[in-house]
N, C-alpha and C positions, 0 to 999 in steps of 0.2 A: 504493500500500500504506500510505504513512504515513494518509492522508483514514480507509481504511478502521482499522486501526488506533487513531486521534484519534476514530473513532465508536464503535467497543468501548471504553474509555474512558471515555469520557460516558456510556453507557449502564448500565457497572457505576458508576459514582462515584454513581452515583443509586438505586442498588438499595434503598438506606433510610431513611428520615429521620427526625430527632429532633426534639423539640416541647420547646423550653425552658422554657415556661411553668408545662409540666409533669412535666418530665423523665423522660418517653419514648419511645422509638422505636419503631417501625413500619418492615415493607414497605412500596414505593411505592405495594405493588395494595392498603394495608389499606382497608375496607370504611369506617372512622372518618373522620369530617369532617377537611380537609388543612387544617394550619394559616393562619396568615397567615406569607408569606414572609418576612419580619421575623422571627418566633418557630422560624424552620424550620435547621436544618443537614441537613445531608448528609451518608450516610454509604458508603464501598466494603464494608464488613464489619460482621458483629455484633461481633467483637472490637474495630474500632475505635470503635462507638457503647458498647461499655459499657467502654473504654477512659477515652471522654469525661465519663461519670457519669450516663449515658442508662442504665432499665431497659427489658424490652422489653414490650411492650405485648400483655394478658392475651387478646384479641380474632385477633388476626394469629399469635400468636407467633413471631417471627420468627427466635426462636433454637432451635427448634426442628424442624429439615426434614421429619422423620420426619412428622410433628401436618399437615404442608402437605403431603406428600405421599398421607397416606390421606383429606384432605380431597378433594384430586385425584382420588384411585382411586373416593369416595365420587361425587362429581357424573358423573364417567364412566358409573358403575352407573346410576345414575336414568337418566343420557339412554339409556342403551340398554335400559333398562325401557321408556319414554316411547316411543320407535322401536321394538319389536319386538312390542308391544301390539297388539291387533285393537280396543284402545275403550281410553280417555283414563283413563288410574289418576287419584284423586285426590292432593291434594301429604300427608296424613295417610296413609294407605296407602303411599305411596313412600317416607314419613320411617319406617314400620312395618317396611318390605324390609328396607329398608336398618340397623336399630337404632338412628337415632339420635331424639332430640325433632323434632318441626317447624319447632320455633322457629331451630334449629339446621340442621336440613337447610334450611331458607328462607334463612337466612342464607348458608351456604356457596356455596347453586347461585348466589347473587344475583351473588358475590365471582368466584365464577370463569365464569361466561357472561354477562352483565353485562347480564341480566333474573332475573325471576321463574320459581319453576316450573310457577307456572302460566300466566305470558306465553311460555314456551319450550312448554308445552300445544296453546297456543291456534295459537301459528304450528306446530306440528307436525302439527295441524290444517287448519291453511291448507294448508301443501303436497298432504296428501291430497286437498285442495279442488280444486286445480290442475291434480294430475297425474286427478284423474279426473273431470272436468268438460269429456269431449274432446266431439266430434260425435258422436250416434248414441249416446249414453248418457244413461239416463233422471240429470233431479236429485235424484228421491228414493233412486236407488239410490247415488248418489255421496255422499248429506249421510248414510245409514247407514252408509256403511262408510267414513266420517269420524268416526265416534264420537257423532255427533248423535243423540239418542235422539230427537229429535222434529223434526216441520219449524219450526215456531213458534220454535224453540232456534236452527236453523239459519239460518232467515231472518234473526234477531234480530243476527246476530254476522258472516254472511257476506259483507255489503256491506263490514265495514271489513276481513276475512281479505283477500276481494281487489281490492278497490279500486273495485269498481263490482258490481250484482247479478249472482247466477249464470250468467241466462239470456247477458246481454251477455257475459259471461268467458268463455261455452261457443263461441258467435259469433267470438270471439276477438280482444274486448276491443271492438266498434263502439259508434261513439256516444261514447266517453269522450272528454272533453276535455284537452288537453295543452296549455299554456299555454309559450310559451318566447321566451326572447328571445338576441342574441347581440353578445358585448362584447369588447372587447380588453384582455389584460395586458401585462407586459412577460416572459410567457413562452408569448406567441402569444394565439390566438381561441379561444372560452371560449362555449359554450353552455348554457342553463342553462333546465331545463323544467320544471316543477312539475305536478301530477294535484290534486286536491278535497284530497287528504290532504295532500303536502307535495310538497317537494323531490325528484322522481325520476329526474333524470339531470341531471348535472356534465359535460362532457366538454369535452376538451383539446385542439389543434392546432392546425395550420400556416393549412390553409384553412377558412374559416369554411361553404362550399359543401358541404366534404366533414364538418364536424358535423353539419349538414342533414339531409344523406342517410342518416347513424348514426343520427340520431334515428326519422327514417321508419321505416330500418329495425327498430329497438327498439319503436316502435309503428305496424304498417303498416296496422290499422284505426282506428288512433286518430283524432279532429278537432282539428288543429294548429293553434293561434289562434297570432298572433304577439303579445306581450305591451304591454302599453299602459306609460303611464308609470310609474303603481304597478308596476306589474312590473320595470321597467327600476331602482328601487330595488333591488329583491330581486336583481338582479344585481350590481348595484354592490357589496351586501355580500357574495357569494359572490367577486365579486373582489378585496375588500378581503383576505380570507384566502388569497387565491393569494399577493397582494404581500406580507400581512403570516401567516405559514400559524401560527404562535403564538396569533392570537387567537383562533381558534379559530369555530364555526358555529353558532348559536344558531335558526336558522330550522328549523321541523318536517321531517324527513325521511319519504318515503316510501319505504320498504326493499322491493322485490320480490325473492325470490329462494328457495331453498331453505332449510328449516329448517340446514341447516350454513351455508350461508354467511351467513346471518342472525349465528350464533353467531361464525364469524370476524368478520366486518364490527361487530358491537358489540364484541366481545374489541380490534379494533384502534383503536377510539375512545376507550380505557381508556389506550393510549399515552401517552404524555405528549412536544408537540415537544420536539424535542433530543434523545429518546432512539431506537434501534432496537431491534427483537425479531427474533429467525430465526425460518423457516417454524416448525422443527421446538420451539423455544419456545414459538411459538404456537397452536401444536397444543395444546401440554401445558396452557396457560394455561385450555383451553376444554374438559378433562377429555376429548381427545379418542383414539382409537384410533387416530386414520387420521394418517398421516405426512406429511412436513410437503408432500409434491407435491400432495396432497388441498387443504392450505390454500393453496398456491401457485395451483392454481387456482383458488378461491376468490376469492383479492383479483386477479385475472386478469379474473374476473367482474364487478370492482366497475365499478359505473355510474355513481358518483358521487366522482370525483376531489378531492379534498382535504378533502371530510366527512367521505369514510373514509378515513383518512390511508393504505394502501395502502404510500407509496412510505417509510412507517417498517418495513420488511419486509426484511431481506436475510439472504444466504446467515449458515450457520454462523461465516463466517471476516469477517465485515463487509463483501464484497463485494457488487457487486450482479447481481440475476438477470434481473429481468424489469420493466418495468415498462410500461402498456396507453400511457401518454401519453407514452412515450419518457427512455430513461434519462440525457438530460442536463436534462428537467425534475426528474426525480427527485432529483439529485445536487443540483441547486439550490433545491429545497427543501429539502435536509435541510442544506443550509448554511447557509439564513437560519432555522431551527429553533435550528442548533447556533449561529450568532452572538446569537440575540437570547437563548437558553440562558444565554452565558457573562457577558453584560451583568444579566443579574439574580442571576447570585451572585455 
């Protein structure tokens, strides 16, 4: 109880920070370039940042909850404008719904789904691409009632929605290449497999045999190369952030999954180590409806362990729930998150 406790802690002490330079504060999530840590404090409360001589800053307003919460109820409304659509509203039309400028709806959805509205389009898109792209169904009927007004449109955009042409996605995914190699940490064996786009599956455990056969399974038509030495770089650095899970992953990601979990999985990249979010926070972060068991399966889903930091996710109470790679990798990342945390302030 104290661990859990010591992480609710760190995680409010961090809720705001002030900019000396400038003298003022911000939310952690504000949308504004982060200082240089030098020029940064921290803060538990808006009363103690404008205790300090911090004002708050005109973009986030962080002394404001009312202004953050109908920004919330606002991006909630678009995505389920965006989902309940028979064809793709434009981001001018949905900033129209809604009452406010563009400039401003553009900004908000950026802040709290952490894309574009029209990159949240494009993969709401994709999913229709997915789920009706099965056998025995024509592709022009599937790229119409994807919102594609033409095939030329469709073509032009659907090899990057999912990850290889129509025809092979309908086949069910043959032919793609999957590049992967497998390395050791000092929190077990670590496979690591990349697609033409990026990085598409992280995984974690005991035997490196039984990553193998996840991976097979995760792509049982795919063609598994084993990775050459450039490759075997690209693992190193994905292990480098297991050892060291702060610095964080800079390599291209390739995200498969549902438009919501899309939106979980970038929402938990906004993280910052050392700190935790609850399901049911994170829900809220991602303007979402659905409660926090929705997102709990979500990061359940995640295929790429430590990209998507996943294991910054626990109960309401600082506890922890679940985690895919096992809950005393978990705890041990969030402990060298929370040490190398307390060495930089």
């Amino acid at each position: 109880m104290a661990d859990a406790a010591e992480t609710s802690v760190t995680a409010t002490a961090l809720a705001f920070r002030g900019v000396v330079t400038t003298g003022v504060y911000c939310r952690t999530s504000c949308v504004s370039r982060p200082p240089r840590p030098e020029n940064m404090r921290r803060f538990a409360c808006v009363l103690e940042a404008e205790a300090a001589g911090f004002r708050p800053c005109r973009r986030c307003r962080p002394d404001n909850d009312e202004f953050a919460r109908r920004n919330s109820d606002l991006v909630a409304e678009a995505c389920k404008l965006i989902d309940a659509g028979d064809s793709s509203p434009s981001v001018s039309a949905l900033a129209h719904a809604l009452g406010i400028s563009e400039g401003h709806f553009h900004r908000i959805f950026r802040k709290h789904m952490g894309m574009t509205p029209r990159a949240y389009i494009q993969e709401r898109r994709a999913e229709l691409l997915r789920d009706g792209l099965k056998p025995g169904k024509s592709i022009t009927s599937t790229f119409y009632e994807a919102g594609y007004g033409s095939s030329a449109r469709f073509y032009a955009v659907s090899n990057k929605a999912l990850g290889m042409v129509p025809a092979d996605y309908r086949a069910g995914g043959r032919r793609e290449r999957i590049r992967f190699a497998i390395g050791q940490t000092s929190l077990g064996s670590i496979l690591v497999a990349s697609s033409d786009n990026g990085v598409v599956a992280i995984l974690l455990g005991d035997d490196p045999a039984a990553l193998l056969i996840d991976l097979q399974e995760r792509f049982s038509r795919a063609i598994l190369v084993g990775g050459d030495n450039d490759y075997e770089q690209i693992v190193a650095r994905v292990v480098g952030i297991v050892e060291a899970p702060q610095v964080g992953l800079d390599l291209p990601l390739d995200l498969r999954g549902t438009a919501f979990q899309r939106r979980v999985w970038l929402a938990l990249r906004e993280v910052p180590p050392g700190q935790t979010v609850s399901y049911e926070e994170l829900a809220r972060r991602i303007g979402s409806g659905k409660r926090g068991k929705a997102v709990a399966s979500a990061c359940a889903s995640n295929p790429l362990a430590v990209a998507i930091p996943c294991h910054r996710v626990t109960k309401t109470d600082g506890s922890f729930f679940r985690y895919t790679w096992g809950l005393e990798r978990k705890g041990e990342l969030l402990n060298r998150e929370e040490a190398a945390a307390r060495l930089e302030r």
